[in-house]
C-alpha positions as CSV (number, residue, x, y, z in Angstrom):
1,X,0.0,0.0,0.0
2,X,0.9,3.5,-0.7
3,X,1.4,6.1,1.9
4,X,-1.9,8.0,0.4
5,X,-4.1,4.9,1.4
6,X,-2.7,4.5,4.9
7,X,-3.3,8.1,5.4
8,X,-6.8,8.3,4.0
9,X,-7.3,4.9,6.0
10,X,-5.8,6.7,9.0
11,X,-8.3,9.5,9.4
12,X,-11.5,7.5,8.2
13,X,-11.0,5.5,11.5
14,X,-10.6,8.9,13.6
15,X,-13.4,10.3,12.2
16,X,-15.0,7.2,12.8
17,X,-13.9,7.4,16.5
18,X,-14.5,11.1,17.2
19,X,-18.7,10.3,16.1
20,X,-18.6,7.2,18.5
21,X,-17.3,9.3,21.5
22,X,-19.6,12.7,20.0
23,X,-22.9,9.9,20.2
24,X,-21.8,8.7,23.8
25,X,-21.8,11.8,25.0
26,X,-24.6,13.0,23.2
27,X,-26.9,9.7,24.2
28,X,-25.1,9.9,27.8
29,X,-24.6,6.0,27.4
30,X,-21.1,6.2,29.2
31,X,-21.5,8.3,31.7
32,X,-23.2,9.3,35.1
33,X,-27.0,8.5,35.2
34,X,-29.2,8.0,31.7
35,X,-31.4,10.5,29.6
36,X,-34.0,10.4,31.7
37,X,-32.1,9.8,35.6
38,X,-34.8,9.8,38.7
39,X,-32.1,11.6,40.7
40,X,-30.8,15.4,39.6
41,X,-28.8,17.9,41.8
42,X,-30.7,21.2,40.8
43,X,-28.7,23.1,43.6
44,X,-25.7,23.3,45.4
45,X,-23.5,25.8,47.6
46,X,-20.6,25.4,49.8
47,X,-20.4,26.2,53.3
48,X,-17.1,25.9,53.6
49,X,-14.1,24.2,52.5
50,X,-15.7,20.7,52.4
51,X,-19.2,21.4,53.6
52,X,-21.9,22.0,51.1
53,X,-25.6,22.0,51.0
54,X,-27.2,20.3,48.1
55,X,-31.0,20.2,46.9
56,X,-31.6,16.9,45.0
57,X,-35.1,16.1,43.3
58,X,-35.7,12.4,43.7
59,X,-39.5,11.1,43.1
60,X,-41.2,14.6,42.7
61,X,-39.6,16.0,45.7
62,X,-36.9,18.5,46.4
63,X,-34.5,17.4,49.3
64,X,-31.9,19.6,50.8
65,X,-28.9,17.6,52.1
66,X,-25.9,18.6,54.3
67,X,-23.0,17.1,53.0
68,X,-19.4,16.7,54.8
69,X,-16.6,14.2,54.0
70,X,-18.2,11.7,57.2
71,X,-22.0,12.1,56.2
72,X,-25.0,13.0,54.4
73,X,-28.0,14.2,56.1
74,X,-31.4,15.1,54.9
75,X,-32.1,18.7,56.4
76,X,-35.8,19.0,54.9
77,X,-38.1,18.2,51.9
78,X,-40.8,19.7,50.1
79,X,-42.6,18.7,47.0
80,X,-41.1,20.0,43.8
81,X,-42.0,22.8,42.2
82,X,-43.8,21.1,38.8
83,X,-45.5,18.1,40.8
84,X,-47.5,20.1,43.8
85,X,-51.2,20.0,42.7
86,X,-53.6,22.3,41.1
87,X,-54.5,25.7,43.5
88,X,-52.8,24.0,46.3
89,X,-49.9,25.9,48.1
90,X,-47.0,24.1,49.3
91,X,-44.7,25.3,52.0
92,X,-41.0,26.3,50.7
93,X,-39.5,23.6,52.9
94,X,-41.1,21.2,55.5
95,X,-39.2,20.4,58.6
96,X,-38.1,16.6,58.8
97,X,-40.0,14.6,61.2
98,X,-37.3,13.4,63.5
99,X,-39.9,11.1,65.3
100,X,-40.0,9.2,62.1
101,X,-36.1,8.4,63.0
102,X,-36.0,7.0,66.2
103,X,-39.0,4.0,66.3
C-alpha cells in the first residue's frame, strides 16, 4: 500500500472514533446517570471548604442535604415545584420529622 491509502485509512478510522465518542456523549450512554435519571442535583453551595448543602429532586420532591466528607443528612423536603397540585400551596420547605427516625 501506498502512503496515500494509509493516510486516508488513517483518518477515516478517527473520524469514525470522534462520532462514537460525540454519540456517547450526546446519548449519555457512558456516563453518570441515563437521559431520563430519577435523581438530579438542581442546587448546590458550599459552606465551607468541604461542607456544602445540596438540593436533589428524587421522586417529585426536592430534598436539601448537608453534605461533609463523614456524612450526608437530609435537612428538609418539600414537593417539587412542577409536581405540587392544582391551587394547592405548598410550603418552601417542610421540617423533617425526627420522630420518624427513632422507632
Amino acid at each position: 500500500m501506498d502512503p496515500i491509502r494509509y493516510i486516508v485509512a488513517l483518518l477515516l478510522v478517527g473520524g469514525l472514533l470522534a462520532v462514537a465518542v460525540w454519540m456517547l456523549k450526546r446519548f449519555r450512554l457512558g456516563g453518570e446517570g441515563g437521559a431520563q435519571s430519577a435523581i438530579r442535583i438542581t442546587s448546590h453551595a458550599s459552606l465551607g471548604a468541604r461542607e456544602k448543602l445540596v438540593v436533589v429532586r428524587f421522586g417529585g420532591r426536592d430534598i436539601l442535604l448537608g453534605v461533609t466528607p463523614g456524612s450526608i443528612s437530609r435537612i428538609a423536603s418539600k414537593r417539587a415545584a412542577g409536581e405540587s397540585a392544582v391551587g394547592v400551596k405548598t410550603k418552601m420547605l417542610e421540617p423533617r420529622d425526627k420522630s420518624r427516625d427513632n422507632p
